[in-house]
N, C-alpha and C positions, 0 to 999 in steps of 0.2 A: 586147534583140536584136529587131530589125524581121522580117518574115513571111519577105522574102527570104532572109536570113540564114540560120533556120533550116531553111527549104525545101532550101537549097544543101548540108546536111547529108546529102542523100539519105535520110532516116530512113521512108521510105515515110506520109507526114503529108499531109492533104486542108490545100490552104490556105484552104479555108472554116471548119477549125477553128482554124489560126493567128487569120485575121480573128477569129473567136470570142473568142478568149483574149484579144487586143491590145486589144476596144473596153471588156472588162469591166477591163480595166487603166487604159483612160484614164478611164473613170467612179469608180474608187475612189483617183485620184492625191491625192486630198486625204486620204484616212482613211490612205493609205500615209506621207503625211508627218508625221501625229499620230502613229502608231508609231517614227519613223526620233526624233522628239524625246524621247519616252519612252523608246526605247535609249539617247541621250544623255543622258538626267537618270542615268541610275541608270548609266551608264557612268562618269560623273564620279564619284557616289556611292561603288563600289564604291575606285575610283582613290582618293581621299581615304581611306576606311578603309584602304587598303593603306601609304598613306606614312605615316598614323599609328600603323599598327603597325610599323612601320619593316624591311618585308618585303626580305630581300636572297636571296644567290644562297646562302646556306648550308643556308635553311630548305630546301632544294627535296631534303635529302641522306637517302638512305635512313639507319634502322634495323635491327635483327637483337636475337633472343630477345626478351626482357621489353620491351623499349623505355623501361625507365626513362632519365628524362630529357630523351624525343624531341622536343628542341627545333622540328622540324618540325611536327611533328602539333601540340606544343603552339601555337605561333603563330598553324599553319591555326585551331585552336579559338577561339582569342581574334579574328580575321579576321572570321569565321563571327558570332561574337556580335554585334561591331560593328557590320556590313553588314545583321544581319537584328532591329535594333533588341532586342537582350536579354541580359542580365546574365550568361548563359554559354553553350557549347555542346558540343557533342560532334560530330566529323565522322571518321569512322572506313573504312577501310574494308574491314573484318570484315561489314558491315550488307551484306546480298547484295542485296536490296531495297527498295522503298518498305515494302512488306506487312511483311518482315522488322523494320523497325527502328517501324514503326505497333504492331506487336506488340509490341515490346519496350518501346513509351511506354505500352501500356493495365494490360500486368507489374509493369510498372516501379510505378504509382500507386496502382494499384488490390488491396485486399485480399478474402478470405473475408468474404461479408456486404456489401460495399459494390453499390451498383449504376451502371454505365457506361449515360448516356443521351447517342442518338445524336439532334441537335436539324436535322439534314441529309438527315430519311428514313432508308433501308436503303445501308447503306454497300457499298463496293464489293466484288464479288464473292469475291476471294480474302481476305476477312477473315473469310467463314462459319465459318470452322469454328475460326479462333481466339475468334470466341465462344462459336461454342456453340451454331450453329442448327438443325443437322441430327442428324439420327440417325448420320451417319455419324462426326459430333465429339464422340460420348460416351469416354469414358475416354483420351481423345488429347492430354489435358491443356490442353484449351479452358477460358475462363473459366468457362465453368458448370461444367466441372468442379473448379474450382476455389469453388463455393456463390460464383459474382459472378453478380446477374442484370444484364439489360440490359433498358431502353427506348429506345423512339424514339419522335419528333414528325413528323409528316410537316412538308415543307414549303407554302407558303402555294399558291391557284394561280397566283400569279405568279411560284412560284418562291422566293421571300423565305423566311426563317427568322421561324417562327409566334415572334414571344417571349411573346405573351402565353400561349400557351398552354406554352409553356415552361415560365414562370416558376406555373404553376398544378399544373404535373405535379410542378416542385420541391417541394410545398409536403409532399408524401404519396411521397415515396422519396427513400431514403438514397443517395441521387447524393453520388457520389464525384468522378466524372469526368464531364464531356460533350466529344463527339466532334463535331467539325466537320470534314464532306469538302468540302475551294471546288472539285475537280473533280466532273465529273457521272459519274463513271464510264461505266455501262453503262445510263444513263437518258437517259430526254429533257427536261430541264431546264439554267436556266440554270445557270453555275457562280455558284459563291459570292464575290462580290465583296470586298475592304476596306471599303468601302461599309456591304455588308451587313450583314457583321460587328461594325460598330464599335458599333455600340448594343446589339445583342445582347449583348456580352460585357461593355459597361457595367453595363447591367441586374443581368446575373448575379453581376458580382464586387461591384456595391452593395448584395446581400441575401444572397449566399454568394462571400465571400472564399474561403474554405475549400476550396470546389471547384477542381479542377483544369479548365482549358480546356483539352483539345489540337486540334490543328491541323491536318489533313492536306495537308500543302503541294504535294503533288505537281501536277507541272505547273502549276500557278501561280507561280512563282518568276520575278520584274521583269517579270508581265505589267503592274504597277499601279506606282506611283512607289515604295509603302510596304510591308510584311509584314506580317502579322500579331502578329511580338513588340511592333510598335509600336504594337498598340493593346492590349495586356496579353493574348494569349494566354501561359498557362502554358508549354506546349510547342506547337513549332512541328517538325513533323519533314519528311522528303524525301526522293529519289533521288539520288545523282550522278549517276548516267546519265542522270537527265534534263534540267531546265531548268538548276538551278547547276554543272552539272559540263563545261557548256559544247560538248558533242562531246567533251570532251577526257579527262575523266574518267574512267578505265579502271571502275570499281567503285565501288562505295562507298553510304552514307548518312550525312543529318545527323540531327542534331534542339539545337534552340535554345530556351532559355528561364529562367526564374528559376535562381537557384543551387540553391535546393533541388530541384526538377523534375529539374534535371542532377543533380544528386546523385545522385536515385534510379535517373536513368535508367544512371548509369552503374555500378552496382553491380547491376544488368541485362544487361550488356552484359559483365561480365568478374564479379565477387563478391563482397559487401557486404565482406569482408576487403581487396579488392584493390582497386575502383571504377577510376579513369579512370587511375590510375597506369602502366598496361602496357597493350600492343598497340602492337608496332611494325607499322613495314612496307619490306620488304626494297626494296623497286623507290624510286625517284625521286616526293618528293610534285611535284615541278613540274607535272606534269596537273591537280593538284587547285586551286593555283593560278592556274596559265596559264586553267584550266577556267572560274574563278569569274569572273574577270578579261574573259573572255571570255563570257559567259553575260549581259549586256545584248544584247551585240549580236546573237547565236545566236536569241535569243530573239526579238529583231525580226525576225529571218528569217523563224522558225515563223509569227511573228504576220504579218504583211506575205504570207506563203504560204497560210497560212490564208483570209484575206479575201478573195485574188484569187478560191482553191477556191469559198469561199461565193457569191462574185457570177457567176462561171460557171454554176455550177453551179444555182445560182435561177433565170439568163436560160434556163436547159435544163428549167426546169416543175419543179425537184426540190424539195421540203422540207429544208430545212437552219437548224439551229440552230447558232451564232448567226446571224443575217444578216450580211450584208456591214457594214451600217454601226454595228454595235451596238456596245457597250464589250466588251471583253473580260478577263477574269479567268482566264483558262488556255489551254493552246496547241491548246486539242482543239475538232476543225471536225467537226460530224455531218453527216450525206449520207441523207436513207432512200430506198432502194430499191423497185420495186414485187415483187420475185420475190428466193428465196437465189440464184438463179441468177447474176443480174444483181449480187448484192453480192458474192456469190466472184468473177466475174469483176473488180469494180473492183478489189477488194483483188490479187489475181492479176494485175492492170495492173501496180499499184502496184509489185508486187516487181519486177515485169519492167521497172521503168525508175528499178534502182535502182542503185548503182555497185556494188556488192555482192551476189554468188549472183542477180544478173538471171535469171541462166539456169533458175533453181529455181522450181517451180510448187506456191506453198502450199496446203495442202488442211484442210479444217476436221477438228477432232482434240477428244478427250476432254484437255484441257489439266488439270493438276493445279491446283487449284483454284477450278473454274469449275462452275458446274450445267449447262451446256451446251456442246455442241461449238463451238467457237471456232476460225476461223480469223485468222492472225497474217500481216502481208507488214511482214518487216523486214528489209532488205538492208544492214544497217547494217554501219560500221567497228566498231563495241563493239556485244556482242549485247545487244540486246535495248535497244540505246538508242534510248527516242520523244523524245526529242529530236532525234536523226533521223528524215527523213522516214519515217513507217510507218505502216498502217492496221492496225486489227482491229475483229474484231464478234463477236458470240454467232450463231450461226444460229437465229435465232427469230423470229418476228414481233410485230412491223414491221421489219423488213430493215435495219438501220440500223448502219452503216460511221462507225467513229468515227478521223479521221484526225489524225494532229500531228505535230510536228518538222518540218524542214529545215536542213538547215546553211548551206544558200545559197539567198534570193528564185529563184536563175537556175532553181536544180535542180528547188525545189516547182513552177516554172512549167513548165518542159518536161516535168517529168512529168503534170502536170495535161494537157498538148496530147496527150502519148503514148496516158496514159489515154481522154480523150476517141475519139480516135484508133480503139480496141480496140473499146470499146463499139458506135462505129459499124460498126466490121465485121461485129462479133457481133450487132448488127441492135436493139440496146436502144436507140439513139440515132440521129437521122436531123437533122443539120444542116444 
């Protein structure tokens, strides 16, 4: 859509910040077309897994009580394995979140005496206390308090997973498990590519098979051609609400990987008597399908909206990881700010130009799970899905707006001008 176009909108928009937006569009038209062919690889992808499992209009049919038998849900599982390169899966949705079912993979593995090393740094914030960092997660049934310790390795300064130093810290703990996060949470670092990945977990499973790999898939899901089950992650786990559920995905989580891994995870998930046999679901799986089915392209969107973010947003003097032109591994665009002021207001842009509770002005809040007050802008159709466009941050310094989603390139664009737009008002930006 040309400057005119949207000017004619009457949206009260300076057409010096249209021009803004339109020349950083025509400068990244090539890196927008290397996204649009990576939705079609893994478009195709997904499509081929689908006719091989020979997916029709029956699977899409609810359940009720125990769910024995639920040929829907069983299918979606066999889908899910296909698709995300691994021997089984589990796709449920019982799993209220990523945090929720990331817990239930480290349960699931890990015993009294074993120890969970995270090889990714300090994992993301709402897992504190299911391990066991604080004073506040003693007797709350955190892995420490279950006698599991944990380490971690920082990462390299460029961001890389140290292996050497990995594979040195293996040699003096009874590592059970190692935990790889490819998004950057609540840091400023690169995410964790396939890339990165692939030698590291070589290394590892050539001198400890035995160890468990998992995976935190969140927001990474067809940013890359490949996943992670396909280069031997044990467990690969996720959201639906976010990148595989496509927008469409009312609830849910997965997690993908060896048969044993699922095994355990699934006698986690319901009770080494029962395991994956039971949990129906009363509503329609067609969203979980329609979802995944849908979740190449969704995810071009985020990526494709992302980038535009990034190269505005650098032409405006800001610090933004990734850049515009860099590879990308997850759907999350960082922004830092120079004042909280200025970061509550973009996030507060953000909701305000969103098809969803526009009208609502978010405010930073003691969020459950967080060590700091956190403001959240998510005006989404499904709460709390970043795979729609949403922003959030910690209020701390360095001020830094970690934003993802979009269901449509149109929408992350004009809200990107909206926001712009705001700033200027508020006097944080002079174009």
């Amino acid at each position: 859509m040309g400057k005119n176009k949207i000017l004619q909108l009457n949206m009260d928009i300076d057409p010096k910040i249209v021009d803004l937006v339109e020349k950083a569009q025509e400068r990244i038209s090539g890196k927008l077309q290397d996204i649009e062919e990576l939705a079609h690889y893994n478009q195709i992808r997904i499509l081929k897994a689908m006719k091989e499992c020979n997916i029709s209009e029956r699977h899409f049919l609810p359940t009720t009580g125990y769910g024995y038998g639920d040929e829907s849900r069983d299918q979606l599982e066999q889908l899910y394995a296909l698709v995300f390169g691994c021997e089984d899966a589990l796709v449920r949705p019982q799993w209220g979140s990523g945090t929720h079912v990331i817990s239930d993979a480290l349960y699931a593995v890990l015993r009294p005496g074993d120890n969970l090393m995270s090889i990714t740094g300090k994992p993301y914030d709402t897992l504190e206390d299911t391990i066991g960092f604080s004073n506040e997660s003693t007797n709350n049934g955190s892995l420490t308090d279950w006698g599991i310790s944990y380490s971690q390795i920082e990462l390299t300064d460029d961001g890389k997973i140290d292996i050497d130093k990995v594979l040195e810290a293996l040699k003096n703990a009874n590592t059970k498990a190692i935990f790889i996060q490819r998004s950057r949470g609540y840091e400023w670092r690169p995410s964790i590519s396939i890339k990165d990945m692939n030698q590291s977990i070589y290394e590892i499973k050539k001198r400890y098979p035995e160890i468990f790999i998992i995976v935190d898939n969140c927001y990474g899901e067809f940013t890359q051609d490949i996943e992670p089950g396909h280069i031997g992650a044990d467990l690969t786990v996720g959201s639906l609400i976010k990148n595989p559920g496509g927008g469409l995905a009312p609830t849910g989580g997965y997690a993908v990987g060896t048969k044993r891994a699922i095994e355990l995870m699934s006698y986690r998930l319901t009770s080494p008597a029962v395991g994956r046999e039971v949990g129906s679901y009363a509503a329609s799986y067609l969203p979980f399908y329609q979802g995944l089915f849908m979740a190449p392209h969704i995810v071009g969107q985020a990526l494709k909206g992302a980038t535009l973010v990034a190269k505005t947003f650098e032409d405006l003097g800001y610090k933004v990881l990734p850049h515009w032109n860099e590879d990308r591994a997850d759907i999350i665009q960082c922004i830092r700010f120079n004042t909280d002021k200025e970061l509550i207001a973009f996030c507060q842009a953000i909701q305000g130009s969103s098809p969803v509770d526009s009208h609502v002005t978010p405010l930073p809040w003691e969020m459950p799970g967080y060590s700091h007050k956190v403001i959240m802008a998510a005006g989404t159709f499904i709460q709390g899905a970043s795979i729609e466009l949403s922003a959030d941050a910690p209020i701390k310094a360095p001020y830094t707006a970690y934003l993802q989603g979009g269901l449509t390139y149109g929408h992350v664009k004009f809200a990107l001008i909206s926001v712009i737009s705001e700033l200027c008002k508020q006097g944080f930006i002079i174009v």
